[in-house]
N, C-alpha and C positions, 0 to 999 in steps of 0.2 A: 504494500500500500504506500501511496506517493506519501510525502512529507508535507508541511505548507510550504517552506521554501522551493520543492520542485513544482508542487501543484501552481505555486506562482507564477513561474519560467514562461506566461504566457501573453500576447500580445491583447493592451486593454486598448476601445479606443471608444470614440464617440464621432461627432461629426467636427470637433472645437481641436482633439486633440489626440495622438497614438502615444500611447507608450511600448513598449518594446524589450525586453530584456537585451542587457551591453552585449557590441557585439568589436571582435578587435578591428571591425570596419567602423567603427563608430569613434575610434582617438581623433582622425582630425575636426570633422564637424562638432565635436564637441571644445576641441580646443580653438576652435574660431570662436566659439562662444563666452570659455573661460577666462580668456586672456586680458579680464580685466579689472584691477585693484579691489573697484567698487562694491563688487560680489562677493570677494571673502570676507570683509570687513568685522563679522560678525562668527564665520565661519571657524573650526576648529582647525583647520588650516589655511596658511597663506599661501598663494601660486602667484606666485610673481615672474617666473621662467621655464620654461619649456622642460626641463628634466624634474621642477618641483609638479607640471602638469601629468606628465608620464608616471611620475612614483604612484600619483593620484589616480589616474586612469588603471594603472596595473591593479593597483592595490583594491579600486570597486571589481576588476575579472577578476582576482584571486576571490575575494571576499566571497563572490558570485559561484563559485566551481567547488567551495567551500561550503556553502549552503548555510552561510553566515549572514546573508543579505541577498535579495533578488532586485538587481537594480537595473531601473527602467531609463533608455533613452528617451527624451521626451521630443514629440513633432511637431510643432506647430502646423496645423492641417491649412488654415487660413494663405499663409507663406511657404510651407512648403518646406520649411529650415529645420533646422536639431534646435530648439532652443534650451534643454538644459537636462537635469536630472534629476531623480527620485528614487526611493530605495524602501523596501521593507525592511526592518533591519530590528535588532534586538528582539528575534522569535521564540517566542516559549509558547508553543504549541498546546502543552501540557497543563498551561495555566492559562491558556484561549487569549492571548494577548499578544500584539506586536507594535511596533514602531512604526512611523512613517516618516523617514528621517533621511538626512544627506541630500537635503533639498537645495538645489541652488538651479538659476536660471540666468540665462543672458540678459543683460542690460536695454536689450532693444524689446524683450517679450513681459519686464518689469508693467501690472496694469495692464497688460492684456485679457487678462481673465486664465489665463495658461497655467496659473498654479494653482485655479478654485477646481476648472475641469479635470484635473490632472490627480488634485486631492480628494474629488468625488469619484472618481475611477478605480483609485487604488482603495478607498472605504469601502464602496460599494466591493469591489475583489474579498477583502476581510472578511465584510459582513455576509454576503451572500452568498460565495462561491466558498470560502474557507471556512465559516462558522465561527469565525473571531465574537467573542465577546466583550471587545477592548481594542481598542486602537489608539493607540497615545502618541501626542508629539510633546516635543523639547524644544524652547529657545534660548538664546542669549538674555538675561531680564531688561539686556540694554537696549535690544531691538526692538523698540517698539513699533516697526513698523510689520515683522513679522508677528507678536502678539496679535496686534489691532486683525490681521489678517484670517490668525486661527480663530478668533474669536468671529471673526465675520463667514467662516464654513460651518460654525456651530459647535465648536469644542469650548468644553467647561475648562477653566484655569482654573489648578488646584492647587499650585505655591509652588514656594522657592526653594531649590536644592542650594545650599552656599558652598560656596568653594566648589565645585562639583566637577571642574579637572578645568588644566592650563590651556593658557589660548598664547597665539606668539605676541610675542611682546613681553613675556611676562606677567600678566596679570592673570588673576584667576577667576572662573567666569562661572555666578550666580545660574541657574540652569532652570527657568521654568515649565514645569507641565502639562498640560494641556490633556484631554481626552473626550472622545465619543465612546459610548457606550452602545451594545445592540439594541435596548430597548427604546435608544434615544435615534438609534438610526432613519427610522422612518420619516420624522421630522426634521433631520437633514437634511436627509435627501427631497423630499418636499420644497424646501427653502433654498438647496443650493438648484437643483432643476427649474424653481420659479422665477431665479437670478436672484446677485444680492440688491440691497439696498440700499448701500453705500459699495463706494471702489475699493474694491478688494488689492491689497496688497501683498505682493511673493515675500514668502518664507527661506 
């Protein structure tokens, strides 16, 4: 019987947006997208250079072949472009719970709606195809532009993890929670299918 990390390994899409599991055709279209400051900012890593981009790309297909993470290339359907990435990741199958994390997207797909479709795609995956009882994301407590964001696809924020591991630079970075639940799913998914109500900001 498959796992959820292999049962994941499959192509989500909609009419807004594809996701796809990584594929080693997918290093440079995604480093056209990476290749800029503004994106890690928040991020647990910085890429600033082409071999800090490669450690980064190897290290989601290792993770991927590992069945540590199932990480999805994202398409923008509209343009036609890779605009970034997504990841289930922290799977505990056995306690019906996972992540949706290592979220980053290019700077031109920022506001597009690309990370709300892209976040209903892989819930909807959890809740319906996997039987997740639990979907939880993390951010920086500094970004508040990703908070504002989770809170706008319908995730409860449930506090602060402090200290909760090093960011570059130095400093040590506050980790906030976030989560949907299966019983709350239906009214998510209702809300995010109706559109939001205010502009949704990428995570």
């Amino acid at each position: 019987m498959l796992n959820w990390a292999e049962r994941a390994r499959v192509e989500l899409a909609n009419e807004h947006v594809l996701l796809r599991p990584i594929a080693e055709g997918d290093r440079e279209p995604l480093r056209e997208q990476a290749m800029d400051p503004a994106i890690w900012r928040y991020f647990v890593q910085l890429i600033e250079t082409d071999e800090e981009f490669d450690a980064f790309f190897d290290n989601a297909v290792d993770d991927q072949a590992a069945g540590q993470r199932v990480v999805y290339v994202i398409t923008d359907r509209r343009s036609g472009l890779v605009a970034g990435s997504m990841s289930f990741c922290a799977i505990a199958e056995s306690a019906g719970r996972l992540e949706i994390g290592w979220s980053w997207l290019g700077v031109k797909f920022h506001g597009q709606g690309v990370n709300r479709w892209a976040k209903f795609l892989m819930m909807r995956e959890a809740f319906e195809d996997l039987g997740a009882e639990r979907v939880e994301f993390k951010t920086d407590a500094l970004n508040l532009q990703a908070r504002q964001g989770l809170r706008n696809i319908g995730a409860t924020e449930e506090g602060i993890l402090r200290s909760f591991n090093p960011m570059p630079g130095g400093r040590r970075r506050d980790a906030v929670y976030y989560s949907v639940l299966r019983g709350e799913w239906p009214s998510v998914r209702d809300q995010l299918l109706a559109g939001p109500k205010v502009r949704l900001r990428e995570s």
